[in-house]
C-alpha positions in Angstrom: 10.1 -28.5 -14.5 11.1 -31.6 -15.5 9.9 -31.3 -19.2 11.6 -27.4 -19.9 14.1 -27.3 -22.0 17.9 -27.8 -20.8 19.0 -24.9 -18.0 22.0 -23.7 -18.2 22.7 -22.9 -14.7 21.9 -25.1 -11.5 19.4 -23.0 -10.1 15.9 -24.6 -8.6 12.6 -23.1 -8.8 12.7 -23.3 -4.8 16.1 -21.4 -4.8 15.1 -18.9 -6.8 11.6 -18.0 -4.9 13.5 -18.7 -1.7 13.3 -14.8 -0.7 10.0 -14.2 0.7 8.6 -11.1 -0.9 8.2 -7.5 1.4 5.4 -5.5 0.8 7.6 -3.0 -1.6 8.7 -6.0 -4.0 4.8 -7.6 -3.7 3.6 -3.9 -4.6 6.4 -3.5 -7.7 5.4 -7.4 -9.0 1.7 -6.4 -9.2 2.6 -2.3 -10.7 5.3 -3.9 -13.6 2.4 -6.3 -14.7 -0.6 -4.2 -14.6 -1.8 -4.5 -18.1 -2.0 -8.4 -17.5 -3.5 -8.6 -14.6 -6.1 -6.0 -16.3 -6.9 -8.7 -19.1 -7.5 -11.0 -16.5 -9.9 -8.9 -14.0 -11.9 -7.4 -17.4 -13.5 -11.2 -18.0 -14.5 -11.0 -14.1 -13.7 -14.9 -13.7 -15.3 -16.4 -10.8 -12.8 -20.0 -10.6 -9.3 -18.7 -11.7 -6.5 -21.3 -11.9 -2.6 -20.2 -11.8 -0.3 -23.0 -13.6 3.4 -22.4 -12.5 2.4 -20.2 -9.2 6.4 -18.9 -8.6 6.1 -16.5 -5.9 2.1 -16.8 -5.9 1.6 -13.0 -5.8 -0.7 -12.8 -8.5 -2.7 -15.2 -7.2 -2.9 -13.5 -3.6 -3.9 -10.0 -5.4 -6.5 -12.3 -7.5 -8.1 -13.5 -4.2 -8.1 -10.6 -2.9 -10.6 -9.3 -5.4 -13.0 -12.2 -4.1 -11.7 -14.8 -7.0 -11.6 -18.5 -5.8 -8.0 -19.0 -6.5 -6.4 -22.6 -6.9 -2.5 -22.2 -7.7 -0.7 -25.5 -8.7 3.4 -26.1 -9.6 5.4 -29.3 -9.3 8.0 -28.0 -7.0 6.9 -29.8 -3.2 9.3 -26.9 -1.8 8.3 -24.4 -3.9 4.6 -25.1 -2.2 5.8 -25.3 1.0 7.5 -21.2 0.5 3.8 -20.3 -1.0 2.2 -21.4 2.1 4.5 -19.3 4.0 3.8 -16.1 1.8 0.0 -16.8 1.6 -0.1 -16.7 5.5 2.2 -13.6 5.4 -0.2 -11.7 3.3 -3.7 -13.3 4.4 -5.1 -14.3 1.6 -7.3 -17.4 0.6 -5.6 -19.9 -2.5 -6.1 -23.4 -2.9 -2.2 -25.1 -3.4 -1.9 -28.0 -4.9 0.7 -30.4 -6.7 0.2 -31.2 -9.9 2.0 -31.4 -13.4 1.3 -28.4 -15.8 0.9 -31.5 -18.9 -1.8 -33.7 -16.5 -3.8 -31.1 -14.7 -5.9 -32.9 -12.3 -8.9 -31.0 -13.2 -12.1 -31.7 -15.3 -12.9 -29.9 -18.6 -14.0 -26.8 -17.6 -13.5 -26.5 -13.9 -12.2 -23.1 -13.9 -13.7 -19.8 -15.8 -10.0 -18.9 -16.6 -6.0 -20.2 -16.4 -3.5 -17.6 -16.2 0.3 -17.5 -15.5 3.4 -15.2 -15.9 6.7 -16.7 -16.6 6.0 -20.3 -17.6 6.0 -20.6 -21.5 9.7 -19.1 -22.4 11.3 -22.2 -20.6 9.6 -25.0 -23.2 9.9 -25.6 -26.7 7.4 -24.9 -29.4 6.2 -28.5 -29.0 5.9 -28.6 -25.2 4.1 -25.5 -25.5 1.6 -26.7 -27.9 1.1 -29.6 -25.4 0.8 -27.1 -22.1 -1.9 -24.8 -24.5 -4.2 -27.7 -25.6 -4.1 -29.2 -21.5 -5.1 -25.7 -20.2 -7.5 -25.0 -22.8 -9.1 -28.4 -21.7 -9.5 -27.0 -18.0 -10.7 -23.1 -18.8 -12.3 -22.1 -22.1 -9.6 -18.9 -21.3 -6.0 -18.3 -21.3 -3.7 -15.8 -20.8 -0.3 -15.5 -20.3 2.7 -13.5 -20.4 6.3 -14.1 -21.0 9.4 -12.2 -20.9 10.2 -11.0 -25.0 13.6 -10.3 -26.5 13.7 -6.8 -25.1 13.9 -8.0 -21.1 17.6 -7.2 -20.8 18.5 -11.0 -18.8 18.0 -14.4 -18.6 16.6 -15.1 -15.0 16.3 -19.0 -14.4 19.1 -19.6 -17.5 17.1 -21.3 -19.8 14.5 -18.4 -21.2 13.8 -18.5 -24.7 13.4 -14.8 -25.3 11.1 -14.3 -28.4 9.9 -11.3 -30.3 5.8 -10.9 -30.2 5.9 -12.0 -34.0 7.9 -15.6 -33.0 5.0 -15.5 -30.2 2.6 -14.4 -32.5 3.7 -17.3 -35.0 3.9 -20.1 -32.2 0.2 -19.4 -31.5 -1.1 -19.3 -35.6 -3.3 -22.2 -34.8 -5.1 -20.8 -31.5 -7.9 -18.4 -31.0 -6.1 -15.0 -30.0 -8.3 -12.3 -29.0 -5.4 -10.1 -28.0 -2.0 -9.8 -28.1 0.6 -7.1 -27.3 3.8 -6.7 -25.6 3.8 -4.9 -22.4 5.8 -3.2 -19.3 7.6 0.0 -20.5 11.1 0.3 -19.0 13.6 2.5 -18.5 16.8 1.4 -18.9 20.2 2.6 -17.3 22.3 3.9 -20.3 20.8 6.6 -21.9 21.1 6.1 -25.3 19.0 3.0 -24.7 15.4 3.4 -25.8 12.2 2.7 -23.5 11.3 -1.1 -24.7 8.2 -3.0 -23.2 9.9 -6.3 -22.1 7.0 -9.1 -21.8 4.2 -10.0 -23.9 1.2 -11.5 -23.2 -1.7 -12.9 -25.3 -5.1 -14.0 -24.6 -6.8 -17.4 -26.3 -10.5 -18.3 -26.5 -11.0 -22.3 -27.0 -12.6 -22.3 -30.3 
């Protein structure tokens, strides 16, 4: 995204989601993030919007549950491997290109905006900017992130925060709910269980 904050590695959104997803990894995706994709089903949206679609799985289980699903990102190749999956796994989403700061969408076009995975890669400012656009769009928002417990930076440039720096970033907002989520295991055993994202959900006041 050309407005995240510097990566530190060369990789592309496209190269990253190159490998399309099998049923076992589609199936693992949707288990490690139930709790989010609970907070999204409990407000029974009808119009869902996904902002920074990655992989699109999300969306596909969405649509599957008879949501109409729109998915947007700014990566033209990244679109172009959604299609590909979306065919793979039947499913019915609307793709389109757009930029996360200028969503082509009027105020209140969709009953909710949701993504996974998008916030950790801006600054506090950006963010600020990417809340205020999205709360324009859907009177709710929820997201989740990866937190300071997820044991690796991904893309490169993560900004791994604890729930209070979340917490703090979103002082201004109307937060309904909050909490971090996805207990792991890790390998060494003298490692604790640690939930590794967070997620909150905001109400436009």
């Amino acid at each position: 995204m050309d407005q995240a904050i510097k990566q530190t590695n060369q990789n592309s959104w496209s190269e990253y989601y190159k490998t399309i997803p099998d049923l076992e990894m589609f199936i693992g995706n949707l288990y490690g993030h139930k709790e989010f994709l609970s907070q999204i089903v409990s407000f029974k949206p009808k119009r869902v919007l996904e902002v920074g679609s990655g992989s699109a799985l999300m969306s596909i289980f969405l649509s599957y549950l008879g949501m109409n699903v729109t998915a947007v990102d700014n990566d033209k190749k990244l679109l172009a491997s959604q299609k590909e999956i979306i065919t793979l796994y039947n499913a019915k989403i609307k793709l389109k290109y757009a930029d996360a700061f200028n969503l082509p969408f009027k105020k209140n076009e969709f009953d909710i905006i949701f993504h996974q995975g998008l916030f950790e890669h801006f600054s506090d400012d950006k963010i600020i900017e990417l809340l205020d656009e999205q709360l324009r769009v859907a009177p709710i928002m929820v997201f989740s992130v990866p937190n300071k417990f997820y044991p690796k930076k991904d893309f490169g440039n993560e900004r791994l925060l604890s729930k209070n720096e979340w917490d703090k970033i979103l002082k201004n907002y109307n937060v309904i709910f909050s909490r971090n989520y996805s207990k792991k295991i890790f390998p060494k055993i003298h490692l604790p269980r640690a939930e590794t994202q967070y997620m909150a959900v905001i109400k436009r006041k």
